[in-house]
C-alpha positions as CSV (number, residue, x, y, z in Angstrom):
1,X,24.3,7.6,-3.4
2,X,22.7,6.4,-0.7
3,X,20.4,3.5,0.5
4,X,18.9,4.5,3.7
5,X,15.0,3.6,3.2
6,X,12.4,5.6,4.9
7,X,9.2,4.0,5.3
8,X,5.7,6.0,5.9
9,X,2.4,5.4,6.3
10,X,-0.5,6.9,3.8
11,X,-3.3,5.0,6.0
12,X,-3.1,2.1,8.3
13,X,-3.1,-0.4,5.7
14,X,-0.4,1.0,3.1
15,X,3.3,1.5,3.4
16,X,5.5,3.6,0.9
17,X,9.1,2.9,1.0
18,X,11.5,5.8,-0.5
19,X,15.0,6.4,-0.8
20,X,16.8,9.2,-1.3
21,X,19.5,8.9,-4.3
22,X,21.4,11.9,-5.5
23,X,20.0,13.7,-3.0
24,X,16.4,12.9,-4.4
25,X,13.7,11.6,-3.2
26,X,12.6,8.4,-5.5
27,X,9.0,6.8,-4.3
28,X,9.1,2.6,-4.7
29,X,6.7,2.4,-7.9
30,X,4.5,-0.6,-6.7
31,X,4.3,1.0,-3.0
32,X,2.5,4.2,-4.9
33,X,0.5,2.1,-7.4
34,X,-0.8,0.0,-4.2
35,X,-1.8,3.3,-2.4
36,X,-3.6,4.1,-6.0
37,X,-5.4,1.0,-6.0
38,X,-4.0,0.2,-9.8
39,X,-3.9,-3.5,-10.0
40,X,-1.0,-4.3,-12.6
41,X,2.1,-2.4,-11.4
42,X,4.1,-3.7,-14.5
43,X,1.3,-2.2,-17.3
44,X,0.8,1.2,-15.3
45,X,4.7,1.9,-15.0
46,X,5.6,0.2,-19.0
47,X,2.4,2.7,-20.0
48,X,4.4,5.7,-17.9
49,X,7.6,4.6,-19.8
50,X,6.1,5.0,-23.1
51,X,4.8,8.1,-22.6
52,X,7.9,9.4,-22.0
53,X,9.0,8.3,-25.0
54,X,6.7,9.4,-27.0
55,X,7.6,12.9,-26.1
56,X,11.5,12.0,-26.2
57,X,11.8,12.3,-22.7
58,X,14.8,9.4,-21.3
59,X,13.2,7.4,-19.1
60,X,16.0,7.0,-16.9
61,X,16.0,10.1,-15.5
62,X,12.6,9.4,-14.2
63,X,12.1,5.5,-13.8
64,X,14.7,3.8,-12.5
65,X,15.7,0.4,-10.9
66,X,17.6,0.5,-7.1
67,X,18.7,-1.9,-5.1
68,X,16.2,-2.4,-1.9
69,X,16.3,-4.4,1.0
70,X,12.9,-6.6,1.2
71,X,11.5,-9.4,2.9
72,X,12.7,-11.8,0.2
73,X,16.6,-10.0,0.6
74,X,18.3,-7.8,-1.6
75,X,16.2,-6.9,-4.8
76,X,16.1,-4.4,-7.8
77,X,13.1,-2.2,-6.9
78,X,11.7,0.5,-9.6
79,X,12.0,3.6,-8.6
80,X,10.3,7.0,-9.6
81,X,11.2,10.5,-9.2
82,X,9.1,13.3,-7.9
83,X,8.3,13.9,-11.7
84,X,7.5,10.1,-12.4
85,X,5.1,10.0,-8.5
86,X,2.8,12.5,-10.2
87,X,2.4,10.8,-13.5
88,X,1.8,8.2,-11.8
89,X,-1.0,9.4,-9.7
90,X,-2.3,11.0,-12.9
91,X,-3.0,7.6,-14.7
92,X,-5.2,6.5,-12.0
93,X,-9.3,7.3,-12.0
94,X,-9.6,6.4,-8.4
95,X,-11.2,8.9,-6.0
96,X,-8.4,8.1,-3.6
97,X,-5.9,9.7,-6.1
98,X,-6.6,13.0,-5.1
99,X,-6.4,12.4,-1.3
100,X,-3.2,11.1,-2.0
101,X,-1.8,13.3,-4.7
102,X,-2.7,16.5,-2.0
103,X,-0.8,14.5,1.1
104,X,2.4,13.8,-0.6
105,X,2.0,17.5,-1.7
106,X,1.5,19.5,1.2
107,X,3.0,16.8,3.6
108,X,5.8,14.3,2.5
109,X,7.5,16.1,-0.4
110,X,8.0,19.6,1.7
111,X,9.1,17.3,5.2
112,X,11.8,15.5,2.8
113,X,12.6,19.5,1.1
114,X,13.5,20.5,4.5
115,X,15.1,17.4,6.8
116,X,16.4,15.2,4.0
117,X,13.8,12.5,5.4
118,X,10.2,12.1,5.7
119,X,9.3,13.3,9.2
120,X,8.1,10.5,11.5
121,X,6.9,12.6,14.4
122,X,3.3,11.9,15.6
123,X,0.9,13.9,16.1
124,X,-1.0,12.2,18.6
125,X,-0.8,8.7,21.0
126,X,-2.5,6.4,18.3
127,X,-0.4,7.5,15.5
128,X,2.4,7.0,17.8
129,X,1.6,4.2,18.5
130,X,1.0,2.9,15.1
131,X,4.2,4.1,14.1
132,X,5.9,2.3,16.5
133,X,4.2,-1.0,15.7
134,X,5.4,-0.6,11.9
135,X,9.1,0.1,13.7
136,X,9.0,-3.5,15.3
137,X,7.8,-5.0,12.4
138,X,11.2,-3.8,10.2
139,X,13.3,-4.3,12.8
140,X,11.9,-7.6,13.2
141,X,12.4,-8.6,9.6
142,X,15.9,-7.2,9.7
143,X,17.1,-9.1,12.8
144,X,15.8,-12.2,11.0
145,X,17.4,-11.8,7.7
146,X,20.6,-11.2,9.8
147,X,20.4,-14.5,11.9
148,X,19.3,-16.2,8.4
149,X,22.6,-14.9,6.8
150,X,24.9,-16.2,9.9
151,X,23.0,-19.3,9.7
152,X,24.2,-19.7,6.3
153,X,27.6,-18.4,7.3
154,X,27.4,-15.1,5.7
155,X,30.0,-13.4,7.5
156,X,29.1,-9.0,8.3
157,X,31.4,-9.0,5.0
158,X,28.6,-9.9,3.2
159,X,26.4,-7.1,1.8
160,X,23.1,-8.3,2.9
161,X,24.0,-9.2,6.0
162,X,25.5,-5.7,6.7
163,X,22.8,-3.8,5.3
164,X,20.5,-5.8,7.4
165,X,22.6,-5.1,10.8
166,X,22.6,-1.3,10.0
167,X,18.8,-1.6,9.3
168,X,18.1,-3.0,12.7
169,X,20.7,-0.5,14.4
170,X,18.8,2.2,12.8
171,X,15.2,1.5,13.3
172,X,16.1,0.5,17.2
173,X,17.0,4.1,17.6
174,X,14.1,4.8,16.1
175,X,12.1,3.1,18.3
176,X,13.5,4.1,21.5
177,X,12.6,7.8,20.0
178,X,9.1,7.0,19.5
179,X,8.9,5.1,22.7
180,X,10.5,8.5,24.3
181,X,8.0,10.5,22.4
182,X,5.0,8.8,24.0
183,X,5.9,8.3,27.6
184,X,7.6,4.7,27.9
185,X,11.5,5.1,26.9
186,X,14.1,3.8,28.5
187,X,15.1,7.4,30.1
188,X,11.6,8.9,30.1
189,X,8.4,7.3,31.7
190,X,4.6,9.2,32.0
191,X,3.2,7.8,35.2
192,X,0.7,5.6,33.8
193,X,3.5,3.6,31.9
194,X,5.3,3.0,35.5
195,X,4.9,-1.4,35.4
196,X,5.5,-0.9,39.5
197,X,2.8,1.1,40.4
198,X,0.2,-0.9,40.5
199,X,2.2,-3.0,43.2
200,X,1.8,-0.3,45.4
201,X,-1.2,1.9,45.1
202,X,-4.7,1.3,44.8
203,X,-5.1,2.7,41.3
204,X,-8.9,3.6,41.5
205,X,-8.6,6.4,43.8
206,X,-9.7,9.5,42.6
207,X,-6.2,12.0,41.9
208,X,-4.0,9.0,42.2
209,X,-1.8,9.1,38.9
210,X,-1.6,13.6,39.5
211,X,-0.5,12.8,43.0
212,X,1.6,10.7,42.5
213,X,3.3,13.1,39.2
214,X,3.4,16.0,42.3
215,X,5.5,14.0,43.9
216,X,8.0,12.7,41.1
217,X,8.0,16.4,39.8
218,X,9.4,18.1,43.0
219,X,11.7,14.7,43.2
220,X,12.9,16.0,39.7
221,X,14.1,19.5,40.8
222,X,15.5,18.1,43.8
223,X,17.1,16.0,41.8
224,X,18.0,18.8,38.7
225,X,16.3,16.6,36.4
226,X,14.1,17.7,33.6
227,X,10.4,16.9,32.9
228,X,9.7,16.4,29.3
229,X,5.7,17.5,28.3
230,X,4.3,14.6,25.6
231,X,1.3,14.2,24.1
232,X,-1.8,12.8,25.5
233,X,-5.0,11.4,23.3
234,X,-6.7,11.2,27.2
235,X,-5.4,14.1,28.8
236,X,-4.0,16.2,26.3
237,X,-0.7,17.1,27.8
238,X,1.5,14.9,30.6
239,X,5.0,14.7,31.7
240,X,7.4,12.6,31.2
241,X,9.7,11.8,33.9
242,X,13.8,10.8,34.2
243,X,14.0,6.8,35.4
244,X,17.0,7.8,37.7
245,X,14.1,10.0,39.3
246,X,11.5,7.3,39.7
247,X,14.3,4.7,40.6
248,X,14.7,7.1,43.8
249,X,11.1,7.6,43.9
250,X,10.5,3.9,44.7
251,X,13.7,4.3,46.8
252,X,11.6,6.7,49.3
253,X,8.6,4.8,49.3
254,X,10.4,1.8,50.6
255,X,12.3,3.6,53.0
256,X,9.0,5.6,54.4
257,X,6.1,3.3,54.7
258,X,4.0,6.7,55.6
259,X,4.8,7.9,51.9
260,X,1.4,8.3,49.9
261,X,0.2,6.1,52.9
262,X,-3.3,6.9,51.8
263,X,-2.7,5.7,48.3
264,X,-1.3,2.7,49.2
265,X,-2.7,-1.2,48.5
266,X,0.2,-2.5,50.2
267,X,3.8,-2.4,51.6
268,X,7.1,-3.7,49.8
């Protein structure tokens, strides 16, 4: 078994947490009867349960309880299975449960079929960017519970505070890919997410940021570096370029005061 949570996002305002146990994918029970708008989680998963019975199917092989870490620590969490998600989504009336039914069909079950995990990678710069909010947000709450846990002296022993060290070593690697993905990593930087430029250009002239690419891009194969393409709500499709290359780039521009001279606002 394992408890490495994955966390995706049905709309903007609804989380599902899942964990994969056996090699299966279970779906947190409240998480889906939130995205279903049912308003008592207990009734809608005791009324699932009985069904089951009814029929003489065991319940545990389709509800069952796991422990998760939350905002409130370590808790028992009920968990369905693929079988349990879609009788689930078959009690509800709402016109939402459709929508929703069709997405984890065609989307989230076949993403988790074929990596193991539910894919995280955007598909454009908002949803990027959403995704990476929701990243800062649990390693946030991880961090926390960790500091609250040595406050208490809960030495890395301790199984909370462990699980919530891992957590925030895993979603900061996460992060640093989704801040790669969009431009503004730690190793990769699209123009526009360069903090010094505005220091030294006059940003409002026309051609300024492509100019300015041209000239990190043939500092890139002079430097055998590679450009990486991202995505682009605005433009579509920029590059991405290696910090050891804009690091030198700001290097030159220092060193030649002519540089870009008809860009420039200013001189170091």
């Amino acid at each position: 078994m394992t408890n490495e949570m994955t966390v995706f996002s049905f709309d903007p305002n609804t989380n599902i947490r899942t964990v994969m146990i056996d090699g299966e994918p279970h779906f947190v029970a409240k998480d889906i009867c939130d995205a279903l708008d049912i308003l008592n989680n207990r009734d809608a998963i005791a009324t699932l349960k009985e069904n089951y019975e009814r029929i003489g199917i065991d319940t545990k092989g389709v509800v069952n309880f796991y422990p998760l870490q939350t905002a409130g620590g370590m808790q028992e969490m009920t968990v369905l299975t693929e079988a349990g998600l879609y009788d689930l989504i078959a009690q509800s009336r709402k016109p939402n449960a459709l929508k929703f039914k069709y997405w984890v069909h065609s989307e989230v079950l076949p993403s988790i079929r074929k990596t193991g995990s539910y894919s995280l990678m955007p598909k454009s710069l908002p949803e990027a960017l959403r995704l990476y909010a929701n990243e800062l947000e649990m390693k946030e709450l991880a961090l926390k519970q960790r500091d609250e846990a040595v406050k208490t002296k809960a030495y890395i022993s301790d199984k909370k505070t462990a699980t919530a060290m891992a957590t925030a070593s895993v979603v900061s690697k996460q992060n640093e890919k989704l801040k790669e993905q969009i431009g503004d990593s730690k190793r990769y930087k699209a123009v526009s997410a360069i903090p010094w430029l505005g220091e030294v250009f006059d940003l409002r002239i026309p051609y300024i940021y492509s100019s300015i690419g041209k000239q990190l891009s043939k500092l890139s194969r002079a430097l055998g570096r590679v450009c990486k393409k991202i995505e682009d709500s605005k433009y579509g499709e920029v590059k991405a370029y290696d910090t050891s290359v804009i690091e030198h780039f700001k290097f030159k521009l220092t060193e030649d005061l002519n540089m870009m001279r008809q860009f420039r606002k200013m001189t170091f």
